[in-house]
Residue, then its C-alpha position, 0 to 999 in steps of 0.5 A: x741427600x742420597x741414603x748410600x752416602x757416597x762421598x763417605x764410600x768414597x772417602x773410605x776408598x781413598x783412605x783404602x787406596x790413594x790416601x784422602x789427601x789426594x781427593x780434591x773438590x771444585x764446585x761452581x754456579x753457572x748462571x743467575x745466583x738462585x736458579x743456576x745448577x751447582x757442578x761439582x766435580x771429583x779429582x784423583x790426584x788432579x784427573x778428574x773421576x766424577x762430576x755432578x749436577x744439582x741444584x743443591x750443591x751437595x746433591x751435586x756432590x753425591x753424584x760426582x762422588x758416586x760416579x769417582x767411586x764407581x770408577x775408582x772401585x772398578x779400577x781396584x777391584x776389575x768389577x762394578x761395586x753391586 
């Protein structure tokens, strides 16, 4: 996993923001069971924001977690966080 941790940031800046509540997952296997990339993919308030690919699913997670987290903090704040 990565070492920024990103769906804790971004769990943060839904609490900050849109309440967690509003954060959703969907995750899927595409293909034969041990050889298939995991998707996962971000919504806010059911529109999508980030989705990943990996072939562990909580890599997948962390990338369309960074990507949620890029938008949303963008949005709020009118800049990319550094």
């Amino acid at each position: 996993m990565s070492g920024d941790h990103w769906r804790l940031k971004l769990n943060n800046l839904m609490q900050a923001t849109y309440g967690v509540q509003n954060l959703r997952w969907e995750q899927y296997q595409a293909g034969p069971q041990h050889t298939a990339p995991w998707t996962a993919i971000a919504y806010i308030r059911n529109v999508e924001w980030g989705r990943g690919s990996s072939h562990i699913l909580a890599d997948a997670k962390e990338a369309a977690a960074q990507m949620a987290y890029r938008a949303l903090y963008k949005e709020v704040y009118g800049t990319y966080p550094q």
